[in-house]
LOBA-619136 format. One record per residue (C-alpha): residue number from 0; residue in one letter; x, y, z. Coordinates in Angstrom, 3 decimals, padded with zeros to 6 digits. Layout:
BEGIN
(NUM A (X Y Z))
...
END
This chain:
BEGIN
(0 X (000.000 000.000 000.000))
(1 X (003.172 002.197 000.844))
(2 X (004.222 001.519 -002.663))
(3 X (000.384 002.617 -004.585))
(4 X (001.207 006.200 -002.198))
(5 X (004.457 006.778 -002.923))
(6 X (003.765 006.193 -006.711))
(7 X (000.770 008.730 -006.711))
(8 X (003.237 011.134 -005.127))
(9 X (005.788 010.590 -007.958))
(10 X (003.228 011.130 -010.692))
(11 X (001.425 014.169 -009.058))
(12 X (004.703 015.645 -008.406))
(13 X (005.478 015.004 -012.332))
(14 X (002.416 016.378 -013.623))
(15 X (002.785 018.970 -011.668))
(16 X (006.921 020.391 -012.131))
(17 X (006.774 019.233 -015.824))
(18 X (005.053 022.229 -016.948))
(19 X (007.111 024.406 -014.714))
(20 X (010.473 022.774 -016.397))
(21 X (009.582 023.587 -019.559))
(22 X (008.833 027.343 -019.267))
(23 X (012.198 027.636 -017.607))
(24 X (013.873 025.751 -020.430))
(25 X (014.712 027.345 -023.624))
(26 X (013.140 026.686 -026.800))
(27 X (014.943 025.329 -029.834))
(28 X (015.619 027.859 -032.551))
(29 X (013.367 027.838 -035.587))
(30 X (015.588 029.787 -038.025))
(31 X (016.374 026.478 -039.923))
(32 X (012.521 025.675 -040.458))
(33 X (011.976 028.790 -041.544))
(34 X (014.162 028.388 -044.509))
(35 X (012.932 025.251 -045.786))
(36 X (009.662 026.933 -045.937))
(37 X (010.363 029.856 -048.153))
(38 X (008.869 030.481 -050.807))
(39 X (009.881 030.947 -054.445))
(40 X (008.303 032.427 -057.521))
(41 X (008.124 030.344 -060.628))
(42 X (008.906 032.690 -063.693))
(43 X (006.770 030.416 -065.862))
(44 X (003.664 030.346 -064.434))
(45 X (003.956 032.970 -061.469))
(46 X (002.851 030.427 -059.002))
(47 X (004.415 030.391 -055.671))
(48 X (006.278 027.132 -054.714))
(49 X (007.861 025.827 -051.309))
(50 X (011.742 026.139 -051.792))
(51 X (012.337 022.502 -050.419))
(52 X (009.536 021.283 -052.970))
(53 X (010.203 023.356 -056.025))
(54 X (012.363 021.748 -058.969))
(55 X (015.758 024.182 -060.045))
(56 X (017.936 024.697 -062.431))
(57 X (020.814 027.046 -063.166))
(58 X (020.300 029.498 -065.951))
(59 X (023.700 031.554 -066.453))
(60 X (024.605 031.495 -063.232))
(61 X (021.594 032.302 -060.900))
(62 X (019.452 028.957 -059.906))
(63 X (015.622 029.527 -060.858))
(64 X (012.747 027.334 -059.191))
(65 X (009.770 026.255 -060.914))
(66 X (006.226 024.420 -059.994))
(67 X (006.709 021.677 -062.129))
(68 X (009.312 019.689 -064.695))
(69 X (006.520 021.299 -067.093))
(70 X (007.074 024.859 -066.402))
(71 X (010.897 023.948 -066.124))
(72 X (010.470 022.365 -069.639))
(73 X (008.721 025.298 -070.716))
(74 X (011.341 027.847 -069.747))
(75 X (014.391 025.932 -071.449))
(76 X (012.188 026.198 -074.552))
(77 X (012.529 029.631 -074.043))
(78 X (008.538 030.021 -073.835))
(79 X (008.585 031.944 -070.064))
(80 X (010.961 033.935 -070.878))
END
């Protein structure tokens, strides 16, 4: 029975400091999230793409994004431009 007590205590003092703890403890930086979610402009089609899901290529020198390998297709036909 000394046991069932002494586990209550140890959970109620858990539930209890655990919340405390983690206001006191800092919280991990977001910056690199925040990249992965930018977003990019697709000169094709003007749609808006996530960077991390966006196909690119490098046109004379500067790396362009697109929606889609059509619109990427599209663009080294030279019909974006």
């Amino acid at each position: 029975m000394r046991a069932l007590y002494l586990l209550a205590w140890v959970v109620l003092a858990v539930v209890v400091l655990l919340p405390l703890v983690r206001r006191w403890w800092p919280a991990a930086p977001r910056a690199a999230a925040r990249s992965l979610d930018e977003l990019v402009k697709d000169p094709v089609c003007q749609t808006y793409v996530v960077r991390s899901r966006a196909l690119s290529r490098q046109d004379a020198g500067q790396t362009r994004y697109f929606c889609s390998a059509e619109c990427a297709g599209r663009w080294a036909a030279g019909v974006g431009r």
